[in-house]
N, C-alpha and C positions, 0 to 999 in steps of 0.2 A: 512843160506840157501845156495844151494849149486848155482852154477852158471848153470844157463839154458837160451836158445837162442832162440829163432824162426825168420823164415825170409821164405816170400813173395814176389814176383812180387807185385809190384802197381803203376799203372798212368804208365807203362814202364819201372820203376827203381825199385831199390830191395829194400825195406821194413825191416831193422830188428827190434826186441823189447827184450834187453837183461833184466834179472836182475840177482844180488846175487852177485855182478862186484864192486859196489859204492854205498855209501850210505847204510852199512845193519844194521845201527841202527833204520831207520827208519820200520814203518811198511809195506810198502810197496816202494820199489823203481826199476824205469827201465828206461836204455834207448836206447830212438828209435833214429835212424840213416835212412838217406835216402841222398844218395850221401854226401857230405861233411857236412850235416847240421846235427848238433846230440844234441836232448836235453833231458837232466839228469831232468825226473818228482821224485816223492814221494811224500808217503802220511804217513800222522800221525792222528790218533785220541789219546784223554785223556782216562788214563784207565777207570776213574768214569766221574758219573755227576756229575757236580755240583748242590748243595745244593739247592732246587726252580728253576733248570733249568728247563723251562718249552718248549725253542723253541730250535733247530738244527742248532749251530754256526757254519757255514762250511765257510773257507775263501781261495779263491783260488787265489795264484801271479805268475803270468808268469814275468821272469824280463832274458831281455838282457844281457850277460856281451860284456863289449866293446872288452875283448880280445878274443871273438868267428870270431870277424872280424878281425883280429891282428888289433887291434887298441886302441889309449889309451884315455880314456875318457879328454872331455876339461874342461877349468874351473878352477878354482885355485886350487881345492882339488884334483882334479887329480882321482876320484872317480865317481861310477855311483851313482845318484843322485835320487830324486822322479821319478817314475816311470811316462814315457812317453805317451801320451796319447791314442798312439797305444797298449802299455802293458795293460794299462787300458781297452782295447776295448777287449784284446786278452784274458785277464781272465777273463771279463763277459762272450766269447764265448763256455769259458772252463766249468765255472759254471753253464750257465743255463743249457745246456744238460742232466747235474749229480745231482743237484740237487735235484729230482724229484724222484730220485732212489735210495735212504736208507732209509729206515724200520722206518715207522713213528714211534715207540718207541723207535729210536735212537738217544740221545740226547748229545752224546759226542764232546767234540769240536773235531773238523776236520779241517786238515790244508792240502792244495794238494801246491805245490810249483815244478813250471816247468821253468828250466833254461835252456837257449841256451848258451852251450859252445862252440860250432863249427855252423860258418854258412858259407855257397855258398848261392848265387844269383839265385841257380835255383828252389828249393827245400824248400817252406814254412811253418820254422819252429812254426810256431801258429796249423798249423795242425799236427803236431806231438807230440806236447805240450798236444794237444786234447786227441789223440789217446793215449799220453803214462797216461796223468790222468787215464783213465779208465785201464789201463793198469797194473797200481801201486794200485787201489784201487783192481782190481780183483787178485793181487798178495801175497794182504796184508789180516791179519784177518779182516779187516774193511767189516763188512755190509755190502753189496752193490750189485743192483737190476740190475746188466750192464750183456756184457759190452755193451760202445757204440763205433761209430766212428767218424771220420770225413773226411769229403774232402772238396777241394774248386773245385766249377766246371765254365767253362769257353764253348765258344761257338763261332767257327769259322767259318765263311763261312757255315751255319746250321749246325755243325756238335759239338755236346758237346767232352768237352775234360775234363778231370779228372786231378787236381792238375796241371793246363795249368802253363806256366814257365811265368816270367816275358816279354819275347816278347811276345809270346801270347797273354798273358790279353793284350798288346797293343792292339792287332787287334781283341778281343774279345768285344762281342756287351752285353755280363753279365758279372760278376763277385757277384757267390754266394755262401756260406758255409753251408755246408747241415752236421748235425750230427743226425748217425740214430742208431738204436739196431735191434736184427734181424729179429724183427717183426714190429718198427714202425720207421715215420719220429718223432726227439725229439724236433729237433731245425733247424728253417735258417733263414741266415741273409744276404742282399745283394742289389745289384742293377744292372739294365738292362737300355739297349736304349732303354727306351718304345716298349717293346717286349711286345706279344701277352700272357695273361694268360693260353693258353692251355701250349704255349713255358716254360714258366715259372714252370708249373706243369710239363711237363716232365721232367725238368732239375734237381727237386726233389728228382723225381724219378730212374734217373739217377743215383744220387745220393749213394738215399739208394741200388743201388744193387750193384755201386763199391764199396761199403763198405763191401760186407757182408766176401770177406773173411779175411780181416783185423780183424773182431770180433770173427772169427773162430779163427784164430794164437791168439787169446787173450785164448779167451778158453783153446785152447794144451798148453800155457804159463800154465797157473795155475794149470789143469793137472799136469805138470811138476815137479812144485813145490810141490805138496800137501800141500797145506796152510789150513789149518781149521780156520773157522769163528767161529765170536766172538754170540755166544748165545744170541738174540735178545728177551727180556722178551716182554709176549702177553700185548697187551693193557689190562688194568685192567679197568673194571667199574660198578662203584657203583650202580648198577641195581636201588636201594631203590632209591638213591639221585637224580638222574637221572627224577624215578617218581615224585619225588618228586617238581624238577624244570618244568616239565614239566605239571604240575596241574598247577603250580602256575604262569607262562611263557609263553606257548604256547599262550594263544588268544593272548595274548598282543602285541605280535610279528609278528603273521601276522596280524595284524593292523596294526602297525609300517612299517611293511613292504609296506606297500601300499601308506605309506607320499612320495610324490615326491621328496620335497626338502632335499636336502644329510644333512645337518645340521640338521632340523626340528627333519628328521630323528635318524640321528645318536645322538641328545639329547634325545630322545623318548629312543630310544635303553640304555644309560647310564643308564636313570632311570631306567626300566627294570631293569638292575644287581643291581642297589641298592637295590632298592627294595626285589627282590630276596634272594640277601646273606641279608637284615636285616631280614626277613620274616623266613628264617632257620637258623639263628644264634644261637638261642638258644640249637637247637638239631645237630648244623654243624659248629661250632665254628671255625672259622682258615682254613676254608674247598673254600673262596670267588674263589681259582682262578678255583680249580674244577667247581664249578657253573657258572663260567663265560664259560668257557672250553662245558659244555653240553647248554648253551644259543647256542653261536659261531655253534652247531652242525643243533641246531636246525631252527637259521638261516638259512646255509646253505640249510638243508633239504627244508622249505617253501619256499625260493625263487626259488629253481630249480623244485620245482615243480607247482608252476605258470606259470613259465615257459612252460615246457616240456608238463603237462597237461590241464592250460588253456589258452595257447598262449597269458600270459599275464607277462609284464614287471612290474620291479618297478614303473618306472614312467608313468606305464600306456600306455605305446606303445604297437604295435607287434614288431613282429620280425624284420623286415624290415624298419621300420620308423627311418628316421634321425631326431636329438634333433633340434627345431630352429636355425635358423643360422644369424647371423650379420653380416655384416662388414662396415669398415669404413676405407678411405684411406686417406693420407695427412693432418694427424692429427696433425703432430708433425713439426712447421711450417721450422726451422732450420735444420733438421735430411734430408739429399739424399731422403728416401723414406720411408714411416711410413705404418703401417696398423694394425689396433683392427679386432681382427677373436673372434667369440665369437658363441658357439656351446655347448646349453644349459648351464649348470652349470662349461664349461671350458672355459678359456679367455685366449687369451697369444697377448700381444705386441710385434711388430714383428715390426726391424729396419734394413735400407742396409745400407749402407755407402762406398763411393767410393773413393778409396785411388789408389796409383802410386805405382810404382816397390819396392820405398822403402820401403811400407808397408807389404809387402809379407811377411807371415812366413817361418822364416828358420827351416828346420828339419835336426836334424843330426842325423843318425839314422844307425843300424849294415854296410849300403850298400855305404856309404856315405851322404852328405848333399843333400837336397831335398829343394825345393821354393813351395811352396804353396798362391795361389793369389787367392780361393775360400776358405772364412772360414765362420763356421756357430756355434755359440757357444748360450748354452741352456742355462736357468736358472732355478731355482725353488724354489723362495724363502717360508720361513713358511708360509708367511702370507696368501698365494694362496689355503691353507687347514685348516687356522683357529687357525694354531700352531705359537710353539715359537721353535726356535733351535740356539744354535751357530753354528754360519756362520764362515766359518775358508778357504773356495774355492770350486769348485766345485767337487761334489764326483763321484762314478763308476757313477750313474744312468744320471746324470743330461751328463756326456761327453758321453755314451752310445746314449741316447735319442738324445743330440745335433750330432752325428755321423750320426745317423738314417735320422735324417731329411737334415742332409747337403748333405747327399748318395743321396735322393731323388728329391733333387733341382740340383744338380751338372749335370745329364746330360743333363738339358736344358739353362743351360750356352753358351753364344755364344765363340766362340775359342776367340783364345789369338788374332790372325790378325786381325780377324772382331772387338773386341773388348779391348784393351789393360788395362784394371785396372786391379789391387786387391780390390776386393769386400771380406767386413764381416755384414752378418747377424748376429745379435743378437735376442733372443728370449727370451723375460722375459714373465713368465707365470704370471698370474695377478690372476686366481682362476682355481682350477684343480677338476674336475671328472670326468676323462674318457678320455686319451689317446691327451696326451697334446701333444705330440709329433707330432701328426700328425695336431694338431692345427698351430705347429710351420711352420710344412709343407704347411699349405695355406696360413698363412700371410707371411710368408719366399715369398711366392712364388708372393702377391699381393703387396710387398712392394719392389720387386725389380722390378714389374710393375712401379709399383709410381716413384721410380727412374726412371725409363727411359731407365732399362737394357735391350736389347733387347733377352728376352728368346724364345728359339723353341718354347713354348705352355705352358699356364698355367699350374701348378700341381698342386692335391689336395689328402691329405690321409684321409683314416680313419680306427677305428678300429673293428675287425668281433672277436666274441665269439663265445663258442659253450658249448651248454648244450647237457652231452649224459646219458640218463638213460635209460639203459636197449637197446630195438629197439627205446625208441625215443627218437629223435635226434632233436635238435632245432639251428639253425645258427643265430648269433642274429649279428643286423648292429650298429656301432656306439654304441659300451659298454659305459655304466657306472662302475665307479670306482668297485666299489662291485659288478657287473657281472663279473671284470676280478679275481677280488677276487674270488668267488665262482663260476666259470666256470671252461669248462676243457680244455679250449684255447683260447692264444692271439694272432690274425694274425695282422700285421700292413701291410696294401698297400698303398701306394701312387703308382702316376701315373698320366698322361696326359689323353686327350678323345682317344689318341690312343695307350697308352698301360702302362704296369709297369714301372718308372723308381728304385723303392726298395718294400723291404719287410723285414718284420721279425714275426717270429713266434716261439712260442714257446707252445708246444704238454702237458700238463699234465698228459695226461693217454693215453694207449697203446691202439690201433685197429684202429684209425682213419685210414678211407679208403680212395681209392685215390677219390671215390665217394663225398666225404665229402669233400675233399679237392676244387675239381672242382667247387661245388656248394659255396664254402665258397668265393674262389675267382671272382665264376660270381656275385655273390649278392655285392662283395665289388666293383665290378666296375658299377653295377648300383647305389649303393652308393656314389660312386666315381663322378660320370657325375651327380649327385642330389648336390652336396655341386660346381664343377664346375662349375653350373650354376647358384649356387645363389652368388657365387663369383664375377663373370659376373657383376651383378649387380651393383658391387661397378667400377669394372673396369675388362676390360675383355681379354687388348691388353696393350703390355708396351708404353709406352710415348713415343710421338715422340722425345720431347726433355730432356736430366739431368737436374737436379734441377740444380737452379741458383746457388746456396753454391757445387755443387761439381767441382771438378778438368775437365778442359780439356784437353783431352791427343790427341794431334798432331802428325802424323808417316811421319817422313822423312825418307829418304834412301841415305844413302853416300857410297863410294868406301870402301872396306876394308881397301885400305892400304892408306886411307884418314883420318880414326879413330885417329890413333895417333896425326893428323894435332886439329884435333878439343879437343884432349883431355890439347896438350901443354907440354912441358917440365916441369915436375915437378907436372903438372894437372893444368899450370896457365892458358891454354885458357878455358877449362870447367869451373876454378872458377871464371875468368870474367865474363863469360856467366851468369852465375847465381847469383852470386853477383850483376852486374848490372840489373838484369831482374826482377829476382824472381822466376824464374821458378823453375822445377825440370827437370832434365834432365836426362834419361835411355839410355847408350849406349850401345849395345849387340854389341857379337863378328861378327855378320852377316852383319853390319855396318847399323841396322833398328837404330834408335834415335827416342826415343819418348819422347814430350815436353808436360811438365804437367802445367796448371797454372789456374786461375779461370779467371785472366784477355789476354783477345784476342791481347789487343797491346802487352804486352808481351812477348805473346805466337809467335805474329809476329816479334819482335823484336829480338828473341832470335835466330829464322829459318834465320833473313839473316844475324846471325854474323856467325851460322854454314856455311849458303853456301857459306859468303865473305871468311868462315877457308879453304872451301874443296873446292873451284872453280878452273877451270882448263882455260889455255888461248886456243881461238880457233882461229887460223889463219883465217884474216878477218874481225872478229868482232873490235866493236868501245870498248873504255873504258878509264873511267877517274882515272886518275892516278897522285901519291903524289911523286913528281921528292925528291929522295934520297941523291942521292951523284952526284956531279959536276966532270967529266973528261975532258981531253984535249981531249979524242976520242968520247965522246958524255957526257950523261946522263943514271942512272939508276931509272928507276920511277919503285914505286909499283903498280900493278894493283889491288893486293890480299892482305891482311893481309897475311904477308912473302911470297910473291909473286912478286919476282922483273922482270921487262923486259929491254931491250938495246935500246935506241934509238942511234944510230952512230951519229957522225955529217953531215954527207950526209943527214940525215934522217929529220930534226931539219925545215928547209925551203924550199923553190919553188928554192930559190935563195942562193948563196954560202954564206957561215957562218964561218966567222973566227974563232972565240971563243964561247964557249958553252953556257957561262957566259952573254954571249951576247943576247941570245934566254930565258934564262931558270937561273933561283936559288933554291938553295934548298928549300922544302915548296911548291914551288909553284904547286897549280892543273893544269892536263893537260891533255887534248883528246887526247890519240893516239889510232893506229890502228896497230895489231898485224897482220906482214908481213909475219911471220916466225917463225917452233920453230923447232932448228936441233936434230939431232939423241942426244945430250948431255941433251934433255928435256929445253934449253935453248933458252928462247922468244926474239923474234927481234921486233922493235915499231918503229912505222912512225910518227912521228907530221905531217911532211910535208900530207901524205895521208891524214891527217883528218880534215885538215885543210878545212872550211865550214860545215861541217858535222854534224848532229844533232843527237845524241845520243838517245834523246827518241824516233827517229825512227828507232831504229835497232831494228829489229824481232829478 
């Protein structure tokens, strides 16, 4: 393939997307550039099926290299390692967009692999990762229904900004990735300052229109090249067999259809295929997965049309109705802050836990190291659906989902001043149908009530479907597992009573208006205020006080150039400190010190070896003091841990003193009163002046 280019303006900066340069063994390869940041995508499919492939193995890896930053990976192998859990987040972003859009008779393995060779700090290489997948796929013979695009949008002072730079998003009140094609929204993922849903919708939209000429330059790309596609064979079916399942299948199925309980259910459904492929096995031998294949169709078809035409659900709701709801807090008597969220047939146990500075995760990442002291980690084990699996850590979906709901609690987090810990939620799902993730979201959010964290405003999520047949259109609230299955969207909101803090969504069919969209997000925020107030119920404000088992963390403030006095030569005054105390001790460069410990005497004990390290002498004041060294011209007493002062021998008596020795020996305590300290920083002390003097009365 010969070498071709195109290049754009976008977000301000110039856009290119080359290929035919690198990489032309694969089937498709390009790469996009946008200021310093440039990543080498490509795509491969197998020439055949495989033998009984019946489903579309598409595996998409974004992966970092450490020398796009000039930098060399740490570690003893000196090598980039398991993919980080931001790569993990960056290739789900990649995948679900694309997904959606090859030829359901295509059943070849598919691999898209997008690497950052070159990165700047301004220029967000995940979105060009994005951009160049579809890029590479619309380059190559591979099938493919694009293109699509991507941007991250941002929003300052009301005004949206397109691929906003890392200061930015500081002073930005969203941050959301919107990937669209040139007629629909595919995919977005993100979060807001509990901003307004209309805000929210137009940021969308936004969105989709700074994209569209990035999908155009994709278009003139393959133009360019003249790449011909790979002949996509029409579904095949067996009209006969087909009737055949369906004589025999259909009632049984909308029966089945109508068992509430997902299990009950889905045993109901089993036997069905048994039944089924035994019933034509004589004249359909070896034929079960086709027959399972026209079951799966027929499902589909009866529930979306209960749906759509008699405004009736699986479980027997409308549209609109929320599953029952539970909660229970302070379950778990040892744990910071516990809470059981439990919404119909979904459960997830949901734990805070309140750690110090040390517990912060470190990230080291293309831009340098990163601290992270908000973490929110999901789980999902078999047993929560009935199954068995090897458990080996947690995969895309479960860091995905945990991403999701951490996005959504994160911005009601109180700052680091008003608040000084590292907090991790944990979320273990305990039974799952239907959008655990946002289960994770209200007991995330009810269990760091229980603690004691003091959040802006409760949050609560949940998840909105949509069924579209034809003109009718059904928005359905709080899915079930097999609505999000046989539906044509998943939107996830969370949010507060006063606006979004995330969202994600993902579109499976093309036309969704922005009408549709509007109404899908008002219904999820009366959704939304229906599960917050039975939330309420358990608990509806954080705790005035932390659990007795967590840490208290105490904020002192010392001099800068005091820092060193309390850290010691070598680190020996810190390690006293906490050796004899217990504590933990955080000292920043800003000279804040924050004292962590469960118990209070030593929380106070620890604060006055700091202020005895970093105390300064004030001309005037009283102070007792440990006489050091004996001179012929007075004494030197300490007032400070390494804080010595002069007493002269004038100073010593009312009355004249011959020898020093005479007044005073080493050891001995002794009141003086600081007369003086000259331009050398050097204290002058009076015994004689403090003589009668009471200490506890100095202000």
């Amino acid at each position: 393939m010969a070498h071709q280019r195109v290049e754009l303006e976008f977000a301000g900066r110039t856009l290119s997307i080359e290929t035919g340069k690198i990489a032309k063994q694969a089937n498709g390869a390009v790469i996009v550039r946008s200021g310093d940041t440039i990543v080498l995508v490509t795509a491969v499919a197998s020439k055949e099926i495989k033998d009984g492939q019946d489903f579309f193995p598409l595996t998409v890896n974004y992966q970092e290299k450490a020398y796009a930053a000039g930098k060399i990976p740490g570690g003893f192998f000196k090598r980039e390692g398991r993919p980080a859990d931001s790569e993990t987040l960056t290739s789900r972003l990649i995948d679900r967009p694309i997904r959606p859009l090859f030829p359901e008779t295509f059943l070849n393995d598919t691999q898209i692999i997008a690497t950052v060779i070159s990165a700047d700090k301004d220029n967000e290489p995940g979105i060009l990762a994005m951009i160049g997948a579809s890029a590479a796929l619309e380059v190559s013979d591979i099938p493919f229904l694009g293109p699509i695009a991507g941007v991250k949008v941002g929003r300052v002072n009301g005004e949206f900004i397109a691929n906003p730079t890392a200061e930015e998003l500081l002073q930005s009140d969203m941050e959301i990735v919107v990937a669209a094609s040139h007629d629909a929204i595919c995919m977005v993922e993100g979060g807001a300052a509990e901003l307004p849903e209309d805000v929210m919708l137009d940021a969308i939209f936004f969105g989709h229109k700074v994209v569209q000429p990035i999908l155009d330059a994709q278009v003139e790309l393959r133009s360019k090249t003249g790449v011909q596609k790979r002949e996509v064979l029409p579904l095949e079916v067996d009209e006969e067999l087909k009737k055949r399942v369906y004589d025999l299948a259909y009632a049984k199925i909308k029966a089945a259809m109508k068992i509430v309980s997902k299990q009950e259910r889905y045993n109901q459904m089993d036997a069905i295929i048994e039944e089924t492929i035994t019933a034509l096995a004589a004249d359909y031998e070896g034929r079960g997965k086709e027959i399972k294949s026209f079951i799966g169709d027929f499902e589909y078809e009866i529930v979306r049309g209960y749906i759509t035409k008699d405004g009736e659900r699986i479980d027997g709701r409308d549209t609109k109705t929320i599953r029952p709801i539970t909660t229970e807090v302070s379950l778990l008597p040892r744990v910071h802050g516990s809470a059981l969220f439990t919404r119909g047939e979904t459960q997830a146990l949901v734990t805070s836990t309140l750690g110090t500075s040390v517990d912060e995760q470190r990230i080291d990442s293309l831009y340098g190291e990163t601290k992270k002291r908000f973490i929110l980690h999901y789980n999902f084990p078999p047993f929560s659906v009935g199954e068995t699996s090897f458990r080996l850590g947690p995969g895309r979906r479960e860091i995905g989902h945990g991403a999701l709901a951490e996005r959504a609690l994160e911005r009601v987090m109180p700052n680091y001043d008003e608040f000084p810990y590292t907090v991790r939620i944990v979320s273990d799902i305990m039974e799952s149908n239907g959008s655990s993730s946002m289960a994770s979201v209200c007991g995330g959010s009810l269990s760091l009530m229980d603690a004691g964290v003091p959040i802006k405003a409760p949050v609560a999520g949940i998840a909105m479907g949509l069924i579209k047949e034809g003109d009718n259109v059904a928005i359905l609230s709080d899915i079930l597992g097999d609505e999000d299955h046989l539906g044509d969207m998943d939107f996830k909101v969370a949010g507060t009573a006063n606006g979004v803090t995330a969202l994600q969504m993902d579109i499976k069919i093309t036309g969704v208006s922005k009408e549709i969209m509007k109404s899908a997000l008002t219904q999820a925020r009366e959704g939304r205020l229906h599960i917050l107030g039975k939330m309420a119920e358990s608990l509806s404000e954080s705790r005035a006080d932390l659990s007795t088992y967590a840490p208290r963390i105490i904020t002192i403030n010392v001099k800068v150039d005091k820092i060193r006095d309390v850290i010691g030569t070598g680190g020996k005054n810190i390690r006293n400190i906490t050796e004899t105390t217990g504590v933990v001790v955080d000292i920043e460069d800003t000279g804040r010190i924050n004292i962590a410990s469960n118990d209070k005497a030593a929380c106070d004990m620890a604060i006055k070896m700091i202020r005895d390290l970093t105390a300064e002498a004030e001309e005037g004041k009283l102070y007792m003091g440990t006489v050091k060294k004996i001179m012929d011209f007075g004494a030197f007493v300490e007032i400070f841990p390494g804080t010595d002062g002069l007493i002269h021998i004038s100073e010593l008596d009312t009355t004249r003193v011959k020898n020093v020795s005479d007044i005073l020996k080493e050891g001995d305590q002794v009141l003086v009163k600081c007369i003086g300290i000259d331009k050398q920083g050097k204290i002058k002390l009076s015994r004689k002046e403090a003589l009668g003097a009471d200490i506890s009365e100095q202000a």
